[in-house]
C-alpha positions in Angstrom: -59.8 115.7 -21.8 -59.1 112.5 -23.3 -59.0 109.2 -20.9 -56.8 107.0 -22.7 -56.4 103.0 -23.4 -53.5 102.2 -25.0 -51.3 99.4 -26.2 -48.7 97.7 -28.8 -47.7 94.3 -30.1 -44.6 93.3 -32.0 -47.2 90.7 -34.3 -46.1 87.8 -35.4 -43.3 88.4 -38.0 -41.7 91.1 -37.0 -38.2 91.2 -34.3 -38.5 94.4 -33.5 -41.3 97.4 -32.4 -40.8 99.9 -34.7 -44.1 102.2 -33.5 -44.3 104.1 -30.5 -47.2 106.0 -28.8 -47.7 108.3 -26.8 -51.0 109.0 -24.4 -51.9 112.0 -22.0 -54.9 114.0 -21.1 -54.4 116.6 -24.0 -52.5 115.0 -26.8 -52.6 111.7 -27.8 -50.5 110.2 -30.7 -48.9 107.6 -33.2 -45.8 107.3 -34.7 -44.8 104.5 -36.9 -41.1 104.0 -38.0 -39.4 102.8 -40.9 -35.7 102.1 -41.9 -32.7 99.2 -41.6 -30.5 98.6 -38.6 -33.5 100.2 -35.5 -33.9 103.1 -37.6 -37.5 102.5 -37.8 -37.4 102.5 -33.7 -35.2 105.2 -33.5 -37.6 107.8 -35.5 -40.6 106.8 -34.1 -39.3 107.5 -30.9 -37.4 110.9 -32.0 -41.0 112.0 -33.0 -43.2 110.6 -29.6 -40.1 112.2 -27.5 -40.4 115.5 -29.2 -44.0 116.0 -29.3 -44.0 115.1 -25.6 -42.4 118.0 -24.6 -44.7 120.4 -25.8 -47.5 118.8 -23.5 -47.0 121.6 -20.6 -47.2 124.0 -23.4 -50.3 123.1 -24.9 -51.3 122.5 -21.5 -51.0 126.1 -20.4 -53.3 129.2 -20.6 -50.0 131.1 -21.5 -50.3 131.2 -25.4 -53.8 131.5 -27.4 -55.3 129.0 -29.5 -53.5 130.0 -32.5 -50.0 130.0 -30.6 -51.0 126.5 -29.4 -51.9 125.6 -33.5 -48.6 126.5 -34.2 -46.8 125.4 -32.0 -48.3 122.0 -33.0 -47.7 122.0 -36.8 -44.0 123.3 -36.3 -43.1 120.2 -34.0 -43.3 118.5 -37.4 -40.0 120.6 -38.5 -38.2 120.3 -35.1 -39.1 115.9 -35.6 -37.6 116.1 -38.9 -34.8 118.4 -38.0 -33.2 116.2 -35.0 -33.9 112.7 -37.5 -31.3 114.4 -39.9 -29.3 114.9 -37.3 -29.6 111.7 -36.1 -28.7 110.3 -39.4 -26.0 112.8 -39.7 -24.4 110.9 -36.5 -24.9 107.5 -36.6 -25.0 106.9 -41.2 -26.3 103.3 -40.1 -29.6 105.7 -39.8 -29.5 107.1 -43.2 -33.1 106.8 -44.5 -35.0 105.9 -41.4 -38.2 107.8 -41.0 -41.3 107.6 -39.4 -45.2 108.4 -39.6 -46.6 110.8 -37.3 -50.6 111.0 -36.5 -51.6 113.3 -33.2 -54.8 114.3 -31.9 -54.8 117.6 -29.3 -57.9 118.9 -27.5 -59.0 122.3 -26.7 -61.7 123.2 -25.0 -64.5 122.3 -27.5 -62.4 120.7 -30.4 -60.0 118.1 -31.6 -57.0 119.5 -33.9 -55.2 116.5 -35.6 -52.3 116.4 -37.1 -51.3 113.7 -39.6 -47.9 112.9 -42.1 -48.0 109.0 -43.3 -50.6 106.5 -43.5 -50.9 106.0 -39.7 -54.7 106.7 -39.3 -57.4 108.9 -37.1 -61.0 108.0 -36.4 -64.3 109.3 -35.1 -66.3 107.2 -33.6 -69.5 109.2 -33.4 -73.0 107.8 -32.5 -72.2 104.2 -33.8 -70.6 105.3 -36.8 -66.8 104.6 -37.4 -65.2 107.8 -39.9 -61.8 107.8 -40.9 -60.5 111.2 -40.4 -57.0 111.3 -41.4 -56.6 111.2 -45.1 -53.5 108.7 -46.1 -50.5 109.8 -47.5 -49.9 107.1 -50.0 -49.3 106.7 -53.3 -52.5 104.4 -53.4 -54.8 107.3 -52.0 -53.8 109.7 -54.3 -54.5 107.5 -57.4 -58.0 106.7 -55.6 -58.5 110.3 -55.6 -57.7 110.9 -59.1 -60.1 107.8 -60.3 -57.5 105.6 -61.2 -57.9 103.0 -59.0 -60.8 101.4 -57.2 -61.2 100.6 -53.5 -61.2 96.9 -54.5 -57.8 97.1 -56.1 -56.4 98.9 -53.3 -55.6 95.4 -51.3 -53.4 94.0 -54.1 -52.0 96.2 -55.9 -48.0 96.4 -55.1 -47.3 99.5 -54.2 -50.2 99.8 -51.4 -47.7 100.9 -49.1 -45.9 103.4 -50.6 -45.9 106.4 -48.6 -46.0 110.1 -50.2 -45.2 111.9 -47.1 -43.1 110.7 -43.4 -40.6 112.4 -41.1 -37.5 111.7 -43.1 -35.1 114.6 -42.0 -35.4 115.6 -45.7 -37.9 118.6 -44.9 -40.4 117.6 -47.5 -43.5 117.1 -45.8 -46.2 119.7 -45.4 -47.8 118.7 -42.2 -51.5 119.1 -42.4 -53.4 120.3 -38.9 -56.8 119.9 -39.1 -59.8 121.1 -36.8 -62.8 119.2 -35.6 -65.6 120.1 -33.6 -66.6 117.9 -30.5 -69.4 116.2 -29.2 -70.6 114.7 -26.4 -69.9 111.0 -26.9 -67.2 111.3 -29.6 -64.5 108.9 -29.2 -61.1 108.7 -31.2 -58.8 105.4 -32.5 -55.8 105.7 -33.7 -53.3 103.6 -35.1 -50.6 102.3 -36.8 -51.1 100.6 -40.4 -50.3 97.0 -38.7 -54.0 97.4 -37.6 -55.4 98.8 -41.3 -53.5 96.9 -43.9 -55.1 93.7 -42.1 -58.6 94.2 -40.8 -61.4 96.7 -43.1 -63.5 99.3 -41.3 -66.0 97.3 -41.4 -64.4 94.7 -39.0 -62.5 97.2 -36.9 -66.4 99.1 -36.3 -68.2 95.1 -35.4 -64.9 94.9 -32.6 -65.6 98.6 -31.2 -68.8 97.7 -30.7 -68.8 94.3 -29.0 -66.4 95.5 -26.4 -65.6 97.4 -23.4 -63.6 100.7 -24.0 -60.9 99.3 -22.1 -61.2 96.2 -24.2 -60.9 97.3 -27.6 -57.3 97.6 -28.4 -56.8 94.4 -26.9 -59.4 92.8 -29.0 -58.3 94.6 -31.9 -55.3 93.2 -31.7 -56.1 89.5 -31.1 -57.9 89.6 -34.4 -54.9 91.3 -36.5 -52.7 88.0 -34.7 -55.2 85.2 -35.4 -55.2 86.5 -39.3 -51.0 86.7 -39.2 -50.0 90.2 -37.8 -47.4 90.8 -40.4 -46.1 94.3 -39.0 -46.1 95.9 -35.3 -49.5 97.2 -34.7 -50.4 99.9 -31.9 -53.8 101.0 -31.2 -55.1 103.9 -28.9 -58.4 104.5 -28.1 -59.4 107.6 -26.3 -62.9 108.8 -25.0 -63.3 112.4 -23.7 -63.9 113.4 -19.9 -65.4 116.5 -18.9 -64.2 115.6 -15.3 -60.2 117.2 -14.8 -58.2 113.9 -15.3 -54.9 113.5 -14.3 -53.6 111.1 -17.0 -49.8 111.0 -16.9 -47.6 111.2 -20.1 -47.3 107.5 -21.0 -44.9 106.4 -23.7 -44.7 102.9 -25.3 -43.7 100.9 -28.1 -40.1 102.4 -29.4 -40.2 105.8 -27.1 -40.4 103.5 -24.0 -37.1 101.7 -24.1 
């Protein structure tokens, strides 16, 4: 089970939180939101309010694994479904969307589910591995060898997304399995985190501090180099013990 620490900041230029997060002992998750007049707030918090109500589902020994799998991937659709509808209501919405990045456990694995840029990582025996693969224009043109990781940081378009919840049903949700191991924890995150401080700094923080500590830490450094967008950080260890974490919402989904 995962024993959660998890927290939000507005940074320093922004008016309003547009992420919102989500933490229990089974599924943990990120959702950062995008659009004019609060539709950035109100997507985020379409997509941590929907994926929270299929905790007692996932929870339960009523469905199999694969029922459970699907059941995941398809909350994708149902998100997307009610921010069209949202946007159908209230047109000051049109265009808002959201990231969506989500980790589940099972019994001996991690399934994660990822549309956007908002990011998963392993940290496993020291060792800090990004397992969420953006969805932005920038990684695909890393992929195809026509960029390079150092021209990543200025090129304009670094934040161009290829896939979010958008009510336009366009995304193919990926869900995708990892074994666990003793010791493995998880961070995720919003991209007010990544787009300031490398891997490289975020792994030198982990490791000077206290797991409850780290997304506090985290944080202070993104504000002392300018915080230009909300940032929201969870970090999650595993228990073996039966915790009783309670859903916790914040950022967007809490107001």
């Amino acid at each position: 089970q995962f024993n959660s620490y998890a927290q939000t900041d507005l940074g320093l230029v922004r008016q309003g939180n547009e992420d919102a997060a989500l933490t229990s002992s089974i599924l943990i998750a990120v959702a950062d939101g995008m659009g004019g007049h609060a539709g950035g707030e109100v997507a985020s918090a379409i997509a941590i309010n929907t994926l929270a109500k299929i905790i007692s589902l996932l929870e339960s020994n009523e469905i199999d694994a694969d029922s459970k799998d699907d059941l995941f991937v398809n909350i994708t659709h149902q998100i997307d479904d009610q921010i069209l509808q949202s946007s159908k209501d209230d047109p000051e919405l049109s265009g808002m969307g959201t990231t969506l990045t989500a980790l589940n456990i099972s019994a001996d694995s991690v399934g994660l589910l990822h549309v956007g840029d908002s990011r998963c990582y392993r940290y496993r025996d020291n060792k800090l591995e990004q397992l969420s693969i953006d969805h932005t224009v920038m990684q695909e043109l890393l992929d195809q060898g026509r960029l390079t990781q150092s021209e990543v940081a200025s090129h304009p378009q670094r934040s161009l997304l290829t896939q979010a919840l958008m009510g336009d049903s366009g995304i193919t949700p990926i869900l995708i399995n990892f074994k666990i191991k003793t010791g493995d924890k998880f961070l995720l995150c919003s991209d007010g985190l990544t787009n300031v401080l490398s891997n490289y700094e975020i792994s030198k923080i982990i490791e000077a501090n206290s797991d409850e500590d780290i997304a506090a830490a985290l944080i202070a450094e993104v504000k002392a180099k300018g915080a230009p967008d909300n940032i929201t950080i969870i970090w999650a260890d595993l228990s073996n013990k039966k915790i009783n974490s309670p859903v916790k919402k914040i950022g967007a989904a809490n107001e």
